[in-house]
N, C-alpha and C positions, 0 to 999 in steps of 0.2 A: 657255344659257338662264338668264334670273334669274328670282329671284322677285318677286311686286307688291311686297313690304315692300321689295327691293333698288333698285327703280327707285324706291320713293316717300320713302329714304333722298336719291336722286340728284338728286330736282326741284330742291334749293336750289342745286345747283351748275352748273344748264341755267341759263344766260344766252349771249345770241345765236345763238340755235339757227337753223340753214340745213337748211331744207326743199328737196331736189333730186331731180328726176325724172329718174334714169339708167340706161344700161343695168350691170346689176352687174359685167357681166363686166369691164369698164372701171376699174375702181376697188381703190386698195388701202389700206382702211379701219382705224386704230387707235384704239382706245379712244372709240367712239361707241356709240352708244344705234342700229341699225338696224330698220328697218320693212320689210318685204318684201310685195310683195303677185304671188306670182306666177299665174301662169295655172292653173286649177286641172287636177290630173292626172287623165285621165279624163272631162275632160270636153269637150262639143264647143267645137272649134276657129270663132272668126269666121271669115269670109269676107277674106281678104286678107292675114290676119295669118302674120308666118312660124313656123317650127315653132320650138318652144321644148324647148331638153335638159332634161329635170328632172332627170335625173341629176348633171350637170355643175353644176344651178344648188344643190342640196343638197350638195353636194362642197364648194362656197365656203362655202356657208351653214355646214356644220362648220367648217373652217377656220376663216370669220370670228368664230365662237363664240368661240373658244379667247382672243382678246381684244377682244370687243367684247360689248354685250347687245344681241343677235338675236331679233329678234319676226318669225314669222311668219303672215299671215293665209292659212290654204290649206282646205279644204273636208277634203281627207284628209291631214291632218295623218302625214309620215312619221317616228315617234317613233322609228324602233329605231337610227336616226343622232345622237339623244343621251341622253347620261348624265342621266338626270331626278331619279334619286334614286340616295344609294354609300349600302351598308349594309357593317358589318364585326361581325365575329362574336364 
């Protein structure tokens, strides 16, 4: 996860940016700016839609941390899967 100043550092160097609607599991992403927006956990499921691993899709979402900046929109935001702040003593 970054910070707003890290991403508002980055806007000069966004040129040709490609907007894609994918499924993530599909995909093996370096060094991009990602947006998630998955189905929120706990909450009612649509009509038709298949089941969705939250487990599995936060496993990537670490991963893909590690070199990418990962934003995600989720209603219950699960924080204890990242490093938000290192303190040393």
């Amino acid at each position: 996860m970054v910070s707003k100043n890290s991403l508002l550092r980055k806007i000069s160097t966004m040129y040709d940016v490609v907007f894609e609607w994918k499924d993530y599991k599909t995909l093996v992403l370096h060094d991009c700016l990602i947006y998630c927006v998955p189905p929120y956990a706990n909450a009612s499921k649509y009509t038709g839609t298949p089941d969705f691993d939250t487990d599995k899709f936060w496993d990537v979402m670490r991963k893909w941390s590690k070199d990418n900046d990962v934003y995600i929109s989720e209603y219950e935001t699960i924080l204890l899967f990242f490093e938000l702040f290192s303190c040393s003593d």
